[in-house]
N, C-alpha and C positions, 0 to 999 in steps of 0.2 A: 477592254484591252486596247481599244485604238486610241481613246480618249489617253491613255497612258501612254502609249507607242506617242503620239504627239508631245506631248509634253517632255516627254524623255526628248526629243530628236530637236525641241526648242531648247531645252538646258545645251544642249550638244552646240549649239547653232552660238549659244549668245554663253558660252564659257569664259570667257574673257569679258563681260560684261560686271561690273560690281555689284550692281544692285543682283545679281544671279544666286548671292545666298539667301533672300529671304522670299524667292520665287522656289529654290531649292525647299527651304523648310516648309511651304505649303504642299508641294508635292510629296514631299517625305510625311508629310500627315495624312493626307488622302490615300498614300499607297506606299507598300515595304519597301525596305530599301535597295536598289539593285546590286548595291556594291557587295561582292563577297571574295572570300580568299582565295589568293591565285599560286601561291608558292609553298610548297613544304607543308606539314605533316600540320591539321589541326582537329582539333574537337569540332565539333559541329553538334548546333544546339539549333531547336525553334523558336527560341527565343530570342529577342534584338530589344537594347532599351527602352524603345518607342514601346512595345508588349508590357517591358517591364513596369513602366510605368503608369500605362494604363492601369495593371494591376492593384496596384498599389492604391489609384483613385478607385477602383471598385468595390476594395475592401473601406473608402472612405465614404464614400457615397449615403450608403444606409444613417451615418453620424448627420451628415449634411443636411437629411431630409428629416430626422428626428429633432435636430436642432430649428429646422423652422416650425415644427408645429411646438416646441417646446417654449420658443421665442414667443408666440402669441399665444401658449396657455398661461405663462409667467405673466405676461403683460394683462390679459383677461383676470387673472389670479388678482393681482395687485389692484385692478380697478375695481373688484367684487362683484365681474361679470359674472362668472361659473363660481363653483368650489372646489377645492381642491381633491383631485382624484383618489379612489377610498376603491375599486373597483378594478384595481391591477391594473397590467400594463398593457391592455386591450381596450380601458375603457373611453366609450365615447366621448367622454367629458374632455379629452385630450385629446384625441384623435379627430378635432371637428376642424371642417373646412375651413370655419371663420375664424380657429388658432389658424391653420396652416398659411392662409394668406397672408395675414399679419405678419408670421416668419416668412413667406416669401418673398415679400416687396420689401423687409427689409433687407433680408442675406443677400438676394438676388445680385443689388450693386455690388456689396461686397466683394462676391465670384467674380464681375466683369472688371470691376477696377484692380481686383489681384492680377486676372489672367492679361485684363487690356494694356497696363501700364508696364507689368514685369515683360513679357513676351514681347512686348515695347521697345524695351531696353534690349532684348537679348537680339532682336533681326537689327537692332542698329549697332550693338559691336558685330554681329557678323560681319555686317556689309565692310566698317571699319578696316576689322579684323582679316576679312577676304574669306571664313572658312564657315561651315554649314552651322545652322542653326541646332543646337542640343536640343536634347527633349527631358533637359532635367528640370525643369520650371514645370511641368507641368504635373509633377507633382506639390511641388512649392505654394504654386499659383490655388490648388486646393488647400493646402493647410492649411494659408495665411486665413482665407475667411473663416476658419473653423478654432483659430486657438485668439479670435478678439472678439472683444463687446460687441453686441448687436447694433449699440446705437453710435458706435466710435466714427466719427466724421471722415467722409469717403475723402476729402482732401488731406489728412492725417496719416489716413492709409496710402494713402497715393505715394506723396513723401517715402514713407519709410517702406514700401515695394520699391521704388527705386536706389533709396540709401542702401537696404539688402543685399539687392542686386549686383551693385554697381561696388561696392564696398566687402561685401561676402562672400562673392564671388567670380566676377568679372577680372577684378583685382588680383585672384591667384589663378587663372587661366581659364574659368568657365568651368562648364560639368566636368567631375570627376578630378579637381584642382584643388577644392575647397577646402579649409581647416574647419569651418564652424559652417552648422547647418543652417542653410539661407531663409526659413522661416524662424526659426528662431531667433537671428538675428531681427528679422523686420520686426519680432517680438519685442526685442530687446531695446530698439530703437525707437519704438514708440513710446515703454514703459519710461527710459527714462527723460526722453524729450515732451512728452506729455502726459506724465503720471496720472494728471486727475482724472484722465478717462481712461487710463487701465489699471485704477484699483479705488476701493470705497463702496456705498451702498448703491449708487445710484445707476453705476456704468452697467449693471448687467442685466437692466428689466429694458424692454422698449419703452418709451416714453417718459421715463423715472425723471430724466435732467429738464427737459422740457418744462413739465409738469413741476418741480422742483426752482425754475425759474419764476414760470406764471404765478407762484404762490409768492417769490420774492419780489413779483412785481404788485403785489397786493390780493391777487384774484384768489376768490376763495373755494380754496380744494385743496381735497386731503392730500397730505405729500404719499409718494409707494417708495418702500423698502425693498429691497430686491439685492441685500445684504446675503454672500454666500456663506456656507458651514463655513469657511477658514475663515472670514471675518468676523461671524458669531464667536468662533472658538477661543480668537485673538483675545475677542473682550471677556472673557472667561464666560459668556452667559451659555444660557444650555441650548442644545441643538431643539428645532422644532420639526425636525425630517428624521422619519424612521429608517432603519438600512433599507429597507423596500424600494422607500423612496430616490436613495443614493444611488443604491445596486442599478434601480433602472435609469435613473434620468430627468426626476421630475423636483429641479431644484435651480436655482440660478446658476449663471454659469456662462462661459466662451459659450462661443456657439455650437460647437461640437465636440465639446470634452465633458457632457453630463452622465450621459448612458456610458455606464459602465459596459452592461452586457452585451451593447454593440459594439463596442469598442473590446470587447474579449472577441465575438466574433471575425469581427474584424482583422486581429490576431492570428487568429485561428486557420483563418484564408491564407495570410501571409504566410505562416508555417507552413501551413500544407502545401502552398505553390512555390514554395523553399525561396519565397523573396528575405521575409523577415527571418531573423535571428532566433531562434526558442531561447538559446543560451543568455542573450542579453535581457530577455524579456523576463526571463525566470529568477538573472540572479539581479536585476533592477529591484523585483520584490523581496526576493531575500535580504537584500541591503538594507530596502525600508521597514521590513518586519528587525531585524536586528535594533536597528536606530531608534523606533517605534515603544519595542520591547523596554529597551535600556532607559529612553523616558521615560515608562511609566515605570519603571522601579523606582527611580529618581524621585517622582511624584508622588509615590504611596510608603515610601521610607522617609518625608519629610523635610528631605535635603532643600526643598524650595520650599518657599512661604506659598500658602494659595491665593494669596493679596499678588504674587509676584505676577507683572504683564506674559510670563512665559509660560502660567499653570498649565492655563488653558487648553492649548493644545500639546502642551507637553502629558497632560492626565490624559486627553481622548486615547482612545481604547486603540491599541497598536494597528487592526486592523480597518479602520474607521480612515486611518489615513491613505488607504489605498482605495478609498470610495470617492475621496474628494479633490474638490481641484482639479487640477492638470495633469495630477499625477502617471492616471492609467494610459491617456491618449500621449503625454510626452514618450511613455515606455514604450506602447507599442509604434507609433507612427514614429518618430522622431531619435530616439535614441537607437535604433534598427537603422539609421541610415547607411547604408555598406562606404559612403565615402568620407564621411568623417568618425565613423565608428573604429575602435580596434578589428583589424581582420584576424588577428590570430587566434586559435583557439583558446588556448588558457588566456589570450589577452583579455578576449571577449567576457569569459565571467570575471577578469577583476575591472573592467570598463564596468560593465552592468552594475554588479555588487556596487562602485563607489557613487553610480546615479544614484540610487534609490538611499543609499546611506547619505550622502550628501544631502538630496533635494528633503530628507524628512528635519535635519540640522539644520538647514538652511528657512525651514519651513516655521521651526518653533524659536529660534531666535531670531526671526525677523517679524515683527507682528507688526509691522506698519504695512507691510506689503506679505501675509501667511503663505506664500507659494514659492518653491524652492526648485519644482523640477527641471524650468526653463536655464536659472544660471545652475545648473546642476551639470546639465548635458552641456552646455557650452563649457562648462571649464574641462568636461572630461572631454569635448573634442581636442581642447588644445592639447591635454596628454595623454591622449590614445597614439599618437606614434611612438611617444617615450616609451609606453608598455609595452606596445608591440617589439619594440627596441630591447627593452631588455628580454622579454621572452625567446623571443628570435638569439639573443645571445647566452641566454641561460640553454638551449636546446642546443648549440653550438660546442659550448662548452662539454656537454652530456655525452657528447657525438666524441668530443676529442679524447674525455677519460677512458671512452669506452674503447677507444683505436687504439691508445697507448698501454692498455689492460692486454690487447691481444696481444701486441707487438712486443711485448717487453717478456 
């Protein structure tokens, strides 16, 4: 308490100082915030966005730490260190120190150049700006490592942490401003400023591109495939991962968009600590069972050739497409974000519903690039006000017949 009584009585002292917001946001991270309400009538909660946020990284956490031992069982996989895990989702062959390092030195950077570069960005529009530092990055700053390549160049990521930032959000006022979700975006700015390291065989194993060079420089070694189910699917050939394998997590892939079932968990936290949406999260999959469905009728009535580039994953089994990809981590993490989401209730399941209907569309007519969920949620953030817009105005209307029913 004195340690804070000081610190407090220094903000006091030096308030009129500029550089005072990004000594503000370190104090507001070591300790809550003092400011509370002083006038009129309000709710009173124990929660404060700094909470909420943490939240949010703890139900991402357990993804973070399966993605780095999954990073170095991929990469051991593909060099014909181990073999491939046949013993569930306990088994030692996966869970060994010598994967985990491997994923840890390489995600590690990741973490720091998400959180070093964006939270970078954010104490220098403060100071700019003159107003306290948000704690919305601090969910962000987790994503970003978590929905790109393992082996994606920490100067690439640098770049588009700042393009994100500065462009996705700084741009329309900071936290709680934004139209489009700022990891996503930095998604979005990588794929199409340097596609070749966010799609193809080689971006999703450690060392694939590397190894992949040396053999074009002559040296002789076997090239590693590390080709995900959406790109197998693309080219019509057949899957070699059982749903076991999908369900849990032991397949190529972002860094922490494999495990499905942590990623349900994960969910599951967020529902129950009433952060995340159940409603979006629910009808994201109804949308993609629909969409899913309707392909495969499409496919098993003949209407497409099986030569066509779109069988492929238009024939996978409707439920197959909620195991892979991006899909399940876009749903829960990203598409749940309460400031670019629909806030209304009926908005919220027709928001949801068009994610998952969208991102499976998007998924099987794009086979150069099979993943859909990312422009899915950014086009519905641009028209989650529209909906909420007309909902809001459809309930208005409801309100008026019903006034004029009595009065007349």
């Amino acid at each position: 308490m004195g340690l804070k009584k000081q610190l407090h009585d220094f903000k006091v002292k030096n308030k009129d100082k500029k550089w005072l917001p990004a000594f503000s946001a370190i104090h507001t991270f070591l300790f809550l915030p003092n400011e509370v309400t002083h006038n009129g009538t309000h709710i009173k909660g124990a929660d404060d966005l700094k909470r909420t946020m943490n939240t949010v990284i703890m139900a991402m956490v357990p993804c973070l730490i399966f993605g780095m031992f999954n990073a170095g069982y991929q990469h051991h996989i593909a060099l014909g260190d181990i073999q491939a895990v046949t013993a569930g989702f306990f088994s030692p062959e996966f869970w060994s120190i010598d994967n985990f390092l491997v994923g840890f030195w390489q995600i590690l950077p990741l973490v720091i150049i998400s959180y070093g570069v964006g939270l970078g960005i954010e104490f220098i529009f403060a100071i700019i700006k003159g107003h306290e530092v948000e704690e919305g990055y601090l969910v962000t700053g987790m994503l970003v490592p978590l929905i790109v390549p393992v082996d994606i160049p920490l100067w690439m990521l640098a770049v588009a942490v700042v393009f994100g930032v500065v462009i996705g959000k700084e741009v329309f006022g900071g936290t709680g401003m934004n139209i489009l979700n700022p990891a996503l975006t930095i998604r979005a700015f990588l794929f199409f400023a340097y596609p070749t390291w966010m799609s193809g065989d080689k971006v999703w194993v450690h060392g694939a591109v590397e190894r992949d060079q040396a053999i074009a420089a002559g040296e002789n070694l076997d090239a590693i495939s590390g080709e995900t189910i959406l790109g197998t699917l693309a080219q019509g050939k057949e899957v070699a991962y059982s749903a076991a394998d999908m369900f849990l997590g032991f397949i190529p892939g972002s860094v922490g968009e494999t495990s499905v079932l942590l990623i349900l968990l994960g969910g599951l936290f967020l529902i129950f600590s009433k952060i995340g949406s159940w409603r979006i999260m629910l009808s994201s999959v109804l949308g993609a069972v629909v969409m899913g469905l309707i392909f495969n009728q499409v496919a098993s009535a003949g209407i497409i050739s099986e030569s066509s580039k779109f069988y492929g994953l238009m024939s996978a089994p409707f439920w197959e497409h909620l195991l892979i990809g991006g899909f399940a981590f876009g749903t829960v993490f990203m598409a749940t974000d309460p400031v670019t989401a629909s806030q209304t209730t009926k908005g919220k399941w027709i928001y949801g519903f068009l994610v998952g209907f969208i991102s499976i569309l998007i998924r099987v007519f794009n086979p150069a690039y099979p993943e859909g969920v990312m422009l899915a949620i950014l086009l519905m953030n641009v028209f989650a006000p529209t909906i909420d817009h007309y909902v809001v105005q459809g309930n208005v209307k409801q309100r008026m017949k019903r006034l004029k029913a009595k009065t007349a």
